[in-house]
C-alpha positions as semicolon CSV with decimal commas, in nm:
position;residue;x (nm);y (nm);z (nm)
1;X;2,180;3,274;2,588
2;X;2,302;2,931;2,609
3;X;1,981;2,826;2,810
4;X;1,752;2,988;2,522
5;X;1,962;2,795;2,246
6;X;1,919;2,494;2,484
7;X;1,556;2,544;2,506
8;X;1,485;2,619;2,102
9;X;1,694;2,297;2,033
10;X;1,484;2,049;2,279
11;X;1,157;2,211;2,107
12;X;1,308;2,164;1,784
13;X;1,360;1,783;1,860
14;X;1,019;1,724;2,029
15;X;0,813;1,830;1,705
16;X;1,070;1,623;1,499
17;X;1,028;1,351;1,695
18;X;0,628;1,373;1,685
19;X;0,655;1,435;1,269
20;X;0,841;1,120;1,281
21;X;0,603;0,904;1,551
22;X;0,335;1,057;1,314
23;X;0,518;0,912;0,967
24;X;0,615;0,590;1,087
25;X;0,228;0,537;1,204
26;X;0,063;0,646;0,882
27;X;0,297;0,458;0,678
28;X;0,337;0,163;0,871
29;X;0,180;0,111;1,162
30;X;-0,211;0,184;1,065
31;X;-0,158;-0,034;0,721
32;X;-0,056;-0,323;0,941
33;X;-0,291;-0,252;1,187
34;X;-0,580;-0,281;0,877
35;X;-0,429;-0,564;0,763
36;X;-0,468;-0,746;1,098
37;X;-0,790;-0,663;1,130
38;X;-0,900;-0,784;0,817
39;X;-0,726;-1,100;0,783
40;X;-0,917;-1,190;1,162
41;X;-1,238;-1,112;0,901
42;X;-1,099;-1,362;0,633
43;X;-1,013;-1,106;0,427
44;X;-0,653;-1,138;0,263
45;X;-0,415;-0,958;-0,019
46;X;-0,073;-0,928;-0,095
47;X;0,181;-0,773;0,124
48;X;0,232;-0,454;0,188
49;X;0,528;-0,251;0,086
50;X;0,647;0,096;0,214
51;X;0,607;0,429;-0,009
52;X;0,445;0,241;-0,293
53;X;0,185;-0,006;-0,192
54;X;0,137;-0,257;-0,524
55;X;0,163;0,020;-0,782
56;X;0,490;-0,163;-0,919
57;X;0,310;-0,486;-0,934
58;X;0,004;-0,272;-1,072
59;X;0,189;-0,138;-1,402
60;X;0,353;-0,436;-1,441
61;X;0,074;-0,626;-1,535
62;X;-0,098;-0,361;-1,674
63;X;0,214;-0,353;-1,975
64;X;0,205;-0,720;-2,017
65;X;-0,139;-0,724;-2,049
66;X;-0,144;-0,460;-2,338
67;X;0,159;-0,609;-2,502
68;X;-0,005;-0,949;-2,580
69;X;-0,273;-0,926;-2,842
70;X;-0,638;-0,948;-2,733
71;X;-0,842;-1,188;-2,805
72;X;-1,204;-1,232;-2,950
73;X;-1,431;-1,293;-2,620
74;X;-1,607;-1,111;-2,398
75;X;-1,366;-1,201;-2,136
76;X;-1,222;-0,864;-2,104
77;X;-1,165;-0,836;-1,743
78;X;-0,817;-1,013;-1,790
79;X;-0,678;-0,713;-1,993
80;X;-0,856;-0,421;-1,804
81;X;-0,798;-0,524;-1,449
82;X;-0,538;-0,761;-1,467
83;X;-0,418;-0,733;-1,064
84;X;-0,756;-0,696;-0,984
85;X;-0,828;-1,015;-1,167
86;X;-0,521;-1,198;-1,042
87;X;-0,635;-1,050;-0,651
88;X;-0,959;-1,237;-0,705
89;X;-0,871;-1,616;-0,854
90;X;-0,540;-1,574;-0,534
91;X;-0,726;-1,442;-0,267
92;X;-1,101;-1,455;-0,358
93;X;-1,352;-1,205;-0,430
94;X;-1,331;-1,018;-0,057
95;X;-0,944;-0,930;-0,121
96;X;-0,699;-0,619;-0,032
97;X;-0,444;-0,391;-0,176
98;X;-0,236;-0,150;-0,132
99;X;-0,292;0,157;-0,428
C-alpha cells in the first residue's frame, strides 16, 4: 500500500512539475526569448511585465486621453491610439508590445 501511495505521489509531482516548466515558459521564457530576437532585428518596445503585458499602461492612457477635450484637427491618432502613438515617436514605427 505504502509503495502504491509512494508511486501516485511521485506521478502526482512529475505532471506538476511539467504544468509548472510549461507556465514559467509560456509566460516568461518565450516572451523574452521574442524579445531577444527582435531587438538583434532592431526592433524595440517597452518591457515586459508578467500576467498583464502593457494593458495597465494601455488604459491609462486611453482615460487621459478621453478626459482632455479634443481638439479641431485631423490629428486624431493621439486620442485613438494613444500607446500606440507614444510606441511609435519612443521606439519608431517597427516597435513591440505586450497586449
Amino acid at each position: 500500500m505504502e509503495v502504491v501511495l509512494l508511486g501516485l505521489l511521485l506521478v502526482l509531482s512529475v505532471i506538476i512539475a511539467s504544468w509548472g516548466f510549461k507556465m514559467l515558459h509560456w509566460l516568461w521564457l518565450k516572451p523574452m526569448k521574442i524579445k531577444k530576437y527582435l531587438k538583434k532585428q532592431g526592433i524595440d518596445g517597452p518591457s515586459y511585465k508578467l500576467f498583464y503585458g502593457n494593458q495597465k499602461e494601455l488604459v491609462k492612457m486611453m482615460s487621459e486621453a478621453r478626459s482632455k477635450p479634443m481638439e479641431l484637427s485631423h490629428r486624431i491618432v493621439s486620442r485613438l491610439l494613444p500607446f500606440e502613438d507614444q510606441a511609435v515617436k519612443t521606439y519608431g514605427i517597427a516597435s513591440l508590445s505586450y497586449l
